[in-house]
C-alpha positions in Angstrom: 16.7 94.6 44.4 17.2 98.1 43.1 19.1 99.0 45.9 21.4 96.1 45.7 22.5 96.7 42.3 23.0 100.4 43.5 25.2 99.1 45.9 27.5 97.0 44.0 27.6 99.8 40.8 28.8 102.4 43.4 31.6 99.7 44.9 32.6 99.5 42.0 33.1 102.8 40.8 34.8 103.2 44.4 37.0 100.8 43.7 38.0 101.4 40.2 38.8 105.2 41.9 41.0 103.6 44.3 42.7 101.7 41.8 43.5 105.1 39.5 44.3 106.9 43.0 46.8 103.9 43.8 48.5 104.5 40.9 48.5 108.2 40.9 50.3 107.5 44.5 53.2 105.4 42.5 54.1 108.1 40.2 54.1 110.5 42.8 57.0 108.3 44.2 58.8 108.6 40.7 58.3 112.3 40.5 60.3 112.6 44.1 63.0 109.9 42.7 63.6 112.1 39.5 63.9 115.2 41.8 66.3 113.4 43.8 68.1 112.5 40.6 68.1 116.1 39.4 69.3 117.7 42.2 72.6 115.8 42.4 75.5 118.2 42.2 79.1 117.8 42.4 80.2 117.5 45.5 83.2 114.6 46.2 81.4 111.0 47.2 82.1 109.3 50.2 82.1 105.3 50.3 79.5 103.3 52.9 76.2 104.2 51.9 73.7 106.0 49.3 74.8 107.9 46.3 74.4 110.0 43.7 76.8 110.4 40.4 76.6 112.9 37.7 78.5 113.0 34.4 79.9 111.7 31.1 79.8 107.8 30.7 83.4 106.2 30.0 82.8 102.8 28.8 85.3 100.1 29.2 83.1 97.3 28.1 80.3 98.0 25.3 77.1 96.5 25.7 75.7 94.3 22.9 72.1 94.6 22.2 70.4 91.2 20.8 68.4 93.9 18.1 69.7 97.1 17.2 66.9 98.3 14.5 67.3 98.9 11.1 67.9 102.5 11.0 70.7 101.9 13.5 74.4 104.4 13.1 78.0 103.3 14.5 78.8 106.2 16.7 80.9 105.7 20.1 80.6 102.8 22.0 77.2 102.1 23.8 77.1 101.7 27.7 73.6 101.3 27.6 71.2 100.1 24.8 67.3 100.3 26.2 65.2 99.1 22.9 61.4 98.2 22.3 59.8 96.7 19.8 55.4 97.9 20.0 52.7 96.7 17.7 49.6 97.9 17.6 46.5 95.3 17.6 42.8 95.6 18.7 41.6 95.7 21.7 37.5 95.7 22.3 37.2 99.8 23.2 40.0 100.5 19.8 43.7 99.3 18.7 46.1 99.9 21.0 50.0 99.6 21.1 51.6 97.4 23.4 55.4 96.1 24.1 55.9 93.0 22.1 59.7 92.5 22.4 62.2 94.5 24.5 65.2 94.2 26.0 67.5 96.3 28.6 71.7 95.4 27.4 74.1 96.5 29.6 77.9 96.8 29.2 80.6 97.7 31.8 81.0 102.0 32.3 82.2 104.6 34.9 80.7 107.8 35.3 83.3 110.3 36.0 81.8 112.2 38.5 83.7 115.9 39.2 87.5 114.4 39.9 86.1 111.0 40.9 85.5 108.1 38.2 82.6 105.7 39.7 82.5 102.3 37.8 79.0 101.5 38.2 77.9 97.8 38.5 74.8 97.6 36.5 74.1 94.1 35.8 71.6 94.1 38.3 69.5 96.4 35.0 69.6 93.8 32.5 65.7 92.6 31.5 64.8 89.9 29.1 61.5 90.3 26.6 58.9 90.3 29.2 60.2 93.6 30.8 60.1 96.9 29.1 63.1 99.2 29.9 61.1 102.3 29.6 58.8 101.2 32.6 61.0 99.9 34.8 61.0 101.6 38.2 64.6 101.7 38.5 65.0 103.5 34.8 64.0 107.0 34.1 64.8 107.2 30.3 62.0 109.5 28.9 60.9 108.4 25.6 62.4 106.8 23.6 65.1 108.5 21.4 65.2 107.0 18.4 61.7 105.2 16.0 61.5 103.2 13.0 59.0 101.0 11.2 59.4 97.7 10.9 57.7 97.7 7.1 55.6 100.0 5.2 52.7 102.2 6.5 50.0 103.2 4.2 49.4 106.4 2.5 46.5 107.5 5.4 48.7 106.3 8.7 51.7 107.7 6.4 49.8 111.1 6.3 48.9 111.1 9.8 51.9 110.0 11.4 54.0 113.0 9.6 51.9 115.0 10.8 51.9 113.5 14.4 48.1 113.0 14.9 48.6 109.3 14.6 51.7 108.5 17.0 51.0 107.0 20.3 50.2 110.2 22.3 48.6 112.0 19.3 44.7 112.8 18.7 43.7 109.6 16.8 46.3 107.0 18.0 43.4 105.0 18.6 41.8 105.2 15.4 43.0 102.0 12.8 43.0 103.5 9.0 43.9 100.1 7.3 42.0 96.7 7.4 42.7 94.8 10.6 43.3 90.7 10.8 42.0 89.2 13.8 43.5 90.4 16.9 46.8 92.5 15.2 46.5 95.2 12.6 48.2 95.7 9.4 49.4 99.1 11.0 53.4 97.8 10.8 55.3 97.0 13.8 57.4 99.8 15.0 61.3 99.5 17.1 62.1 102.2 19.7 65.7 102.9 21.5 67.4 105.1 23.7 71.1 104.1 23.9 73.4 105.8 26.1 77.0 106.4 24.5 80.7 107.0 26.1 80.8 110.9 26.3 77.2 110.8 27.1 75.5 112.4 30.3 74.1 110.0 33.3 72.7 110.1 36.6 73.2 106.8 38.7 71.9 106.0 42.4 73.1 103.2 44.5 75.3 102.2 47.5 79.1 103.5 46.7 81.5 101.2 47.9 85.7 100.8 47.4 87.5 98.5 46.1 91.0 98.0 44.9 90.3 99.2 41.3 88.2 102.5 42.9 84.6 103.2 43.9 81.8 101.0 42.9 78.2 101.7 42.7 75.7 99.2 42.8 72.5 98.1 44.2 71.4 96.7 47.0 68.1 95.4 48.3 67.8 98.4 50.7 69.1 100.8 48.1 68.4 99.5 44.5 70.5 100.7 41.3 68.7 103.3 39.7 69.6 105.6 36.7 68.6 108.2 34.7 68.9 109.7 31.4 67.8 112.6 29.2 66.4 115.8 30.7 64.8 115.1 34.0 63.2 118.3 34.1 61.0 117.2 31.1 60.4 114.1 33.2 59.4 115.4 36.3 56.7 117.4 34.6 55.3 114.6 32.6 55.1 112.6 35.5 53.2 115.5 37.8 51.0 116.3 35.2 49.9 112.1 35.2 49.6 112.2 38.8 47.4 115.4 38.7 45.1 113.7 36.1 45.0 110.4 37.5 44.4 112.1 40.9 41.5 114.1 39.6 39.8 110.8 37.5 40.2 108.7 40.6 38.3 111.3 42.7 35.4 111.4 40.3 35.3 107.8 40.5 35.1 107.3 44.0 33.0 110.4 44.4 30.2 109.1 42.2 30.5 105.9 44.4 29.7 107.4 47.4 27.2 110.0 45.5 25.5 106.8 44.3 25.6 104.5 47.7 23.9 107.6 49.5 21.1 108.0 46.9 20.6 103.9 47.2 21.0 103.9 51.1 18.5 106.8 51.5 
């Protein structure tokens, strides 16, 4: 009987590993996408198959958010509005924050790539609530830009959120510092954006095609749309250093599997 339950704690632990491993494997594949992304220079474009464009966004048709926050400025005309609302609720190891609302708006934009402008057909981008923009596979946007609270934090979350221990990557992000009710904490709700504005840098991927108004890019099933924002560099080294520790915790896990299934066997 011993032996047994042996058995099944070291599957899984194996399988738990295997799951982190997975997973460590899937951001690998992001880190070569952004690399691709970065390394795009500019050289002309040829029509008829996979492409890379680099440069300022000229937007001919502004994209109109359904939520623009509340700290929102005018500035030049948006080709891109990626926005998130998170709210941070208990969960039975801590509180946590999670993606309550989001959406992805889209308008019409070129990139003007060296002496070529690209009108880029990104419609194929747009997400309703139930997909957040800033982990979509086909969006590398960093972190979000822009932050603001939807209401009032509390003189202890106030002190540590100045002071960046609080935030969502900072030492006690999981601690709660105000009374919670139920399942959702008093700790306000909080909107993110990144919004990419005519003038602004881009990097878009896709199949280039031409038309009678110029070159297109778009997606395909074989070659999806994918763009990218921000510095990629940053990126890139965000995403290793994930893969590296989700690399090293899957091994443990699947080593103390097998460590354990030897002991039980023997």
């Amino acid at each position: 009987m011993v032996q047994v339950v042996a058995l099944v704690f070291a599957g899984i632990f194996i399988l738990f590993g295997g799951v982190v491993l997975s997973r460590a494997g899937e951001l690998s594949d992001r880190s070569e996408t952004i690399s691709e992304l970065a390394s795009a220079g500019d050289e002309r474009v040829e029509p008829g198959g996979e492409a890379t464009v680099s440069g300022p966004v000229h937007v001919l048709e502004p994209a109109s958010p359904a939520r623009t926050g509340p700290e929102s400025n005018g500035g030049d005309a948006p080709a891109l509005w990626a926005w998130r609302v998170r709210q941070k609720e208990n969960a039975p190891n801590g509180s946590r924050w999670r993606t309550a609302e989001s959406e992805l708006a889209v308008g019409e934009f070129a990139v003007d790539h060296s002496w070529d402008r690209v009108r880029v057909d990104a419609t194929t981008l747009a997400t309703d609530a139930d997909g957040d923009p800033f982990d979509s596979p086909e969006l590398f946007l960093g972190d979000p830009e822009t932050e603001s609270y939807l209401g009032d934090l509390g003189p202890v979350n106030r002190f540590f959120e100045r002071t960046g221990l609080a935030g969502e990557d900072g030492v006690v992000s999981d601690l709660e510092f105000n009374v919670s009710v139920g399942g959702k904490t008093t700790m306000p709700d909080k909107y993110q954006a990144t919004v990419v504005r005519d003038g602004d840098e881009l990097v878009v991927q896709g199949e280039l095609t031409e038309t009678a108004d110029g070159y297109v890019l778009r997606g395909t099933d074989e070659t999806p749309l994918v763009i990218a924002t921000g510095s990629l560099e940053d990126q890139r080294e965000q995403v290793r250093s994930s893969v590296r520790l989700r690399r090293a915790g899957g091994g443990v896990f699947v080593g103390i599997g097998l460590l354990v299934a030897v002991l039980a066997v023997l």
